[in-house]
N, C-alpha and C positions, 0 to 999 in steps of 0.2 A: 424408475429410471434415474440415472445418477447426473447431475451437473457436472459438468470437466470445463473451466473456464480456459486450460491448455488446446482443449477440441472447437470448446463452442463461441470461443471470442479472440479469434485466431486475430481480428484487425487493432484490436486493442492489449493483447500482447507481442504477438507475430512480429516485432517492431526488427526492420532490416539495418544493414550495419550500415547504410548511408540514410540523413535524414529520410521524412516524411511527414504529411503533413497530415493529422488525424484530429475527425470528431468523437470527443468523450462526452458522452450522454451524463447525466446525474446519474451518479452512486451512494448508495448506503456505506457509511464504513463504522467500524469501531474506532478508538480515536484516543493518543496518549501523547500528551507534550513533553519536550523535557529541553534541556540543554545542557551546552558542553563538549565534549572528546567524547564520540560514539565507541572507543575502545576500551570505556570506562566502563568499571561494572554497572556503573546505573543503569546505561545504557541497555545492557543486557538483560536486568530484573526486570525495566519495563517492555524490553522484547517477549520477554516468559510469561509475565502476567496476560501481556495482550493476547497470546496465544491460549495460554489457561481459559481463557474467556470466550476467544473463538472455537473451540474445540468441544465447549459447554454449550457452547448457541448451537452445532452442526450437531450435537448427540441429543440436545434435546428435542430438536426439530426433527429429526429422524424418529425419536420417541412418540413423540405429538400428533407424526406422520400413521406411525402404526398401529394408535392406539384410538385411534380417526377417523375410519375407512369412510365413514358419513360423508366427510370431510376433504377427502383424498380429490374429489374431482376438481376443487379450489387450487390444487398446486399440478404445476406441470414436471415438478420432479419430487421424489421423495428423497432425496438426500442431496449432497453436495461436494463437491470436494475445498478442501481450504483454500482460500485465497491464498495469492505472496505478499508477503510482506513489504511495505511500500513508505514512502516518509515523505514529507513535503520541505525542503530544507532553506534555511537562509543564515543569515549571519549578522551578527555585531557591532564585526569588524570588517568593513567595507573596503579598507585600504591593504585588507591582507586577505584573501576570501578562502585561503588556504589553511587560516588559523583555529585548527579545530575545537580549542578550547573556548571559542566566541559562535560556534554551531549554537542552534536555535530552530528546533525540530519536531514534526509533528508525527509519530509513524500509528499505523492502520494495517488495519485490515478486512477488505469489504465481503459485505453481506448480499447474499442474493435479495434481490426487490421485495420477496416474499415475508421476510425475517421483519420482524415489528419490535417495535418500543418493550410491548409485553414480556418477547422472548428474551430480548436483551438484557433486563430488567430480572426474569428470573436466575438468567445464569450468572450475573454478578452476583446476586446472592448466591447461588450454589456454591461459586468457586469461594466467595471469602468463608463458607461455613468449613470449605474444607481445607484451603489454605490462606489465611488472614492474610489479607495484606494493605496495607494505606495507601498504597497505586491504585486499589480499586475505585477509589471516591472520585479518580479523576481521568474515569475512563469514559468516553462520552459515545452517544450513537447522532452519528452526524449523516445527512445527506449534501453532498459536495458534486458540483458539476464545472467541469475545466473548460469546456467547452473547446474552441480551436484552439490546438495546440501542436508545436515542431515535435519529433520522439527520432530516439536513433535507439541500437543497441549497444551500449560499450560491453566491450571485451577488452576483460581486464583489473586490472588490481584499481579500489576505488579511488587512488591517488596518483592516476593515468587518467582521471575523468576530463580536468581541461581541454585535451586531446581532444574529446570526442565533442566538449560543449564550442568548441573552434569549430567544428564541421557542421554545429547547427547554427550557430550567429551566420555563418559566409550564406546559409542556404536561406534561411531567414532576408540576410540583407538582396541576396541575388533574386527571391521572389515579392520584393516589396512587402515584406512582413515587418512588423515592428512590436519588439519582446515584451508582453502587457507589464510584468514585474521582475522584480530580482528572485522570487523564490523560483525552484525548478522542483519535480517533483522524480523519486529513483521508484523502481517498484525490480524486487530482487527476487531473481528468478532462479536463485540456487543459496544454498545455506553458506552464507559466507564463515562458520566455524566448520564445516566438512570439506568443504571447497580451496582447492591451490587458489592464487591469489590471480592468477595471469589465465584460470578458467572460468574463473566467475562471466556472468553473463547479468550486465543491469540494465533496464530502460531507463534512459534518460528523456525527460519531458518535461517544456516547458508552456505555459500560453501564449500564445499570439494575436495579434490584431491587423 
């Protein structure tokens, strides 16, 4: 049976177009930092690497799965489908927070609970034997837990986000919440290179106390 994190964790992405207020449990992710203008190519190469890597973890686990049957009763799915892709973001430049070239970014992508240090560990090596690259050295497998945190969904081009981070400060301040940091975290629910800019669909998420 197949994981669908679209199906089966409808309260942790399902996020409505007015806030909400949600607990995120500790997650497994893969994990790549960078900085700068997300419209930059670097930007991109470490979006393509990270995915080369996620895509090497879900075919080798599905391999592992079926060559395992011993084994099989340990997991409650044999395969998965990929996460989205998601970043944790902050900035610089504090007196301009629009200034993309002062971004300072972590993006990921998470692994079901199942997925171990091992499996991680051999797919980095799969992918550099097959396509080399010096992004791999600094790709990490981290477990990360947010715990309470505000979420809405923008809709929207990502430079329409203010918008939507106004409608979590007023609901924040109106339920006596108080914003733990400056970072927020997006998790992108459609490929913003195939996607019009005013269809995209992002969760915005930040912690709270």
């Amino acid at each position: 049976m197949k994981f669908d994190w679209k199906k089966q964790e409808t309260h942790l992405y399902g996020a409505k177009k007015d806030p909400q207020l949600v607990s995120v449990p500790a997650q497994k992710f893969i994990t790549l930092s960078g900085e700068g203008n997300p419209n930059n190519q670097d930007f991109s190469d470490r979006v393509g690497i990270l995915y080369s890597v996620a895509w090497s973890i879900k075919m080798g686990f599905k391999k592992f799965y079926n060559a395992h049957p011993e084994l099989q009763a340990d997991f409650d799915y044999s395969e998965f489908a990929i996460f989205p892709l998601e970043g944790i973001w902050t900035t610089k430049n504090t007196a301009d927070t629009t200034d993309k070239d002062s971004f300072e970014y972590t993006i990921m992508l998470r692994q079901p609970d199942w997925i171990t240090q091992e499996m991680v560990d051999a797919s980095l090596a799969a992918v550099a034997k097959k396509e080399p690259n010096e992004l791999l050295q600094n790709i990490h497998f981290e477990t990360i837990e947010d715990g309470k945190c505000v979420q809405i969904m923008h809709l929207g081009s990502f430079d329409d986000e203010p918008s939507s981070f106004q409608k979590m400060d007023q609901y924040v301040e109106a339920n006596g919440l108080t914003r733990y940091c400056h970072n927020h975290r997006e998790i992108y629910l459609n490929d913003a290179r195939k996607t019009a800019p005013e269809k995209r669909r992002t969760i915005l998420r930040y912690q709270v106390e």
